[in-house]
N, C-alpha and C positions, 0 to 999 in steps of 0.2 A: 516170327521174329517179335512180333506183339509180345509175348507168354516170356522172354528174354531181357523183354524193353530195350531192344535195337534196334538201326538205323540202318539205310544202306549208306555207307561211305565211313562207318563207327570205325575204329582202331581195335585191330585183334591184336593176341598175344599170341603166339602158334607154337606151342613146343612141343615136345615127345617124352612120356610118362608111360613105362609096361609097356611099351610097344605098341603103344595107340597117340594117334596123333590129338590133341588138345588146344581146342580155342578157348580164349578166355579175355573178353572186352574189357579193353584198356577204358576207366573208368575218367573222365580227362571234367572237372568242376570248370562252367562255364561262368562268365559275369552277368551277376545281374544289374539291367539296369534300369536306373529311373527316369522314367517320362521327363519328369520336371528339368532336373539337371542336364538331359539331354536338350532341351528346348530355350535352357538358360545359355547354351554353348554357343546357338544359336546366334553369328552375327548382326548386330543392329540394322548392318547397310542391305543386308541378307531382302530381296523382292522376290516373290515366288510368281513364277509365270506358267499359266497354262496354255496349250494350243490344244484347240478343240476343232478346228476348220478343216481336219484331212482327215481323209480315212487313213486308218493305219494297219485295219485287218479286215473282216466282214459284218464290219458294223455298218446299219441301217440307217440314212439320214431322212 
């Protein structure tokens, strides 16, 4: 899927050409975006909170 440059879950096309069946990835332009602008979006009141005090998987204290 590498040699393709595809994904699992990518959008195919599927149709039937000489009696062979035919995929062909639906090419779909993603946005790009920028750090900054996203950070500016960012409300003022916006406090970010961590909790560090439980375990949550098999982590080591």
């Amino acid at each position: 899927m590498k040699e393709l440059n595809l994904s699992a879950g990518d959008k195919m096309k599927i149709f039937i050409q000489n009696h062979k069946i035919i995929l062909e990835p639906i090419r779909q332009s993603r946005k790009k975006y920028n750090i900054k602008e996203l950070v500016q979006q960012i409300p003022p009141e916006y406090k970010p909170y961590e909790e560090l005090d439980s375990k949550i998987g098999l982590e080591e204290w």
